[in-house]
C-alpha positions as CSV (number, residue, x, y, z in Angstrom):
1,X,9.1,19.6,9.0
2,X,8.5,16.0,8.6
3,X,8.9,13.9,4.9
4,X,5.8,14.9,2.9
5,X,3.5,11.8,2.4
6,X,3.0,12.2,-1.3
7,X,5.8,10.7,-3.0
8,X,5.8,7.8,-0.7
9,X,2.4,7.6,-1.5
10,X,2.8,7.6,-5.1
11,X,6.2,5.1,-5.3
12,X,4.1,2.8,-3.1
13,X,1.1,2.4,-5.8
14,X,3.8,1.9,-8.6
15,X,5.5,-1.0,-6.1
16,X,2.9,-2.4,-5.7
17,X,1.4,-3.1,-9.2
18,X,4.7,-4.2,-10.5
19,X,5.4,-6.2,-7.8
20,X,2.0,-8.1,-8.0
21,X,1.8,-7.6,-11.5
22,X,-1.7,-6.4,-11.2
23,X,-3.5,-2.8,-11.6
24,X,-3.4,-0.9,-8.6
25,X,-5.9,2.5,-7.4
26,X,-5.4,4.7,-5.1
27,X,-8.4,5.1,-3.2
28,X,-10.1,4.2,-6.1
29,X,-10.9,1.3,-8.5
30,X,-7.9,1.1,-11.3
31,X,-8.8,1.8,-14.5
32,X,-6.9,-0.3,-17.3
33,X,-4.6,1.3,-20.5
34,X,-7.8,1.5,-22.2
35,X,-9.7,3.6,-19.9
36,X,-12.0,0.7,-18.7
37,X,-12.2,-0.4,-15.4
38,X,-9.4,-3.0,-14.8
39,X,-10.4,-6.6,-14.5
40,X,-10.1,-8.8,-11.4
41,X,-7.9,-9.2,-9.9
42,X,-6.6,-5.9,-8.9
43,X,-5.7,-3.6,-5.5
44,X,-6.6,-0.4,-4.2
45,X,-4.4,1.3,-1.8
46,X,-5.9,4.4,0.7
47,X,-3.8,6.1,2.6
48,X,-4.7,5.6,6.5
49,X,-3.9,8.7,9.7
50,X,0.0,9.0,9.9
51,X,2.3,9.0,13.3
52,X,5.0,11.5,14.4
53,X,7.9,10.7,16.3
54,X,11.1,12.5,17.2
55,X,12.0,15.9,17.2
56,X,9.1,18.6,16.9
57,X,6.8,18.1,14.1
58,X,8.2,21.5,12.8
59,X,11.5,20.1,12.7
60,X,13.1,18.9,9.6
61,X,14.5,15.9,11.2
62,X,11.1,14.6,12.6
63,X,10.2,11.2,11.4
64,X,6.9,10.0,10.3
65,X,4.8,6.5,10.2
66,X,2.3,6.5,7.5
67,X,-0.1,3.6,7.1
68,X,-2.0,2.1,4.3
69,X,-4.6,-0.3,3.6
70,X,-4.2,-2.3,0.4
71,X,-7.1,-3.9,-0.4
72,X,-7.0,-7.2,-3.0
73,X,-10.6,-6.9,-4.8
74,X,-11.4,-10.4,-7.0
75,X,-14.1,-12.9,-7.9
76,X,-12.8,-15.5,-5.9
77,X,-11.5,-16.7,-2.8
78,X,-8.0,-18.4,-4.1
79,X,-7.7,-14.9,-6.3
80,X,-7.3,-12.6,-3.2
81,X,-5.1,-15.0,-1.3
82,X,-2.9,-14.9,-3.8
83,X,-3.0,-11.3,-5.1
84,X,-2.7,-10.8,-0.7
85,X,0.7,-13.6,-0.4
86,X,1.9,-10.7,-3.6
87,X,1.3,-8.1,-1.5
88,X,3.1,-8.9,1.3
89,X,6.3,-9.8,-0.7
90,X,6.2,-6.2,-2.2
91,X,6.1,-4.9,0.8
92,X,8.5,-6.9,2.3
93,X,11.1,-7.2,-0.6
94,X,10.9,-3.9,-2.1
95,X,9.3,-1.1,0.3
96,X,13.0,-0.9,1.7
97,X,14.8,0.4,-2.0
98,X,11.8,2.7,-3.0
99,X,13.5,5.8,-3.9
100,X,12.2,9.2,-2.7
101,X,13.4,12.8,-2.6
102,X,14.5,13.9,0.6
103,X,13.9,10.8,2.5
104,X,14.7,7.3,3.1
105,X,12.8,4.5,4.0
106,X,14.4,3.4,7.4
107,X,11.1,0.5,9.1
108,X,7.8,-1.3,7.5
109,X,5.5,-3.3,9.4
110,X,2.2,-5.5,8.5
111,X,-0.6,-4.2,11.0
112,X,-3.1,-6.5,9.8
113,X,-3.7,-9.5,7.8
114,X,-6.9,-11.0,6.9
115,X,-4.9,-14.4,8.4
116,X,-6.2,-15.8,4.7
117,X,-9.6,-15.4,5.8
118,X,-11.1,-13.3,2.8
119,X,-14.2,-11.1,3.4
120,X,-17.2,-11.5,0.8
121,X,-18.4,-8.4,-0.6
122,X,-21.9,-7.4,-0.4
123,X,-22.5,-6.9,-4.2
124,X,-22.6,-9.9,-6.4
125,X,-19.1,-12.4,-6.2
126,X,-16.9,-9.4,-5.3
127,X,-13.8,-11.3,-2.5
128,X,-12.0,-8.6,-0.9
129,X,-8.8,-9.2,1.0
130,X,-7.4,-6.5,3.4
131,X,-3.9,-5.8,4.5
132,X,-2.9,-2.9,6.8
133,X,1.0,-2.0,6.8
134,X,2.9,1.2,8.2
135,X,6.1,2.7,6.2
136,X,8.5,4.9,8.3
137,X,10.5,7.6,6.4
138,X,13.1,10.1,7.3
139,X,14.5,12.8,6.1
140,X,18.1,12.3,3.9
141,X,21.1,13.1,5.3
């Protein structure tokens, strides 16, 4: 059976807030220690379909791609681009050395970069930035 997504899933969100130093949600807006919504600027990661490849999918030694979207939310322009340039170290520097049960990171890729182009939001001075990236895992030895 391939990795399960979960813990990847979970080590990634943790990643990526210490690595940008800034509040990250999982499919959700990130709420701050106090409970309140966190302030700008701040990321929120979804989970995207996932890939197969290798053995069977029943088979312990399949491998598996999972892709995610990170998205920098801010008030500004310059705020996304650089909350976006942390992203992409995090990814880069650290995705490799996540540690997680039964599996090992062994490729990471960016998909898709907004090329420093961010997108205005519809409500108010909301700047989002998106990034798409795929993580490869497989199973320990």
């Amino acid at each position: 059976m391939s990795p399960p997504r979960l813990p990847l899933t979970r080590a990634l969100v943790v990643a990526l807030a210490d690595g940008t130093g800034r509040p990250c949600g999982l499919g959700v807006l990130p709420l701050a220690a106090d409970g309140q919504p966190a302030t700008f600027p701040y990321l929120i990661l979804d989970s995207l379909p996932g890939e197969f490849s290798g053995p069977s999918f029943a088979d312990w030694q399949a491998d598996a791609t999972w892709a995610y979207q990170a998205t920098s939310v801010g008030e500004r322009a310059d705020q996304v681009q650089w909350l976006g340039d942390r992203v992409r170290a995090t990814v880069f520097d650290r995705v490799r050395d996540l540690v997680l049960p039964g599996m090992r990171v062994i490729d990471w890729e960016l998909t898709y970069d907004a090329d420093g182009d961010p997108v205005d939001g519809s409500q108010g001075s909301i700047v989002s930035y998106v990034q798409r990236f795929t993580i490869t895992v497989t199973p320990a030895a």
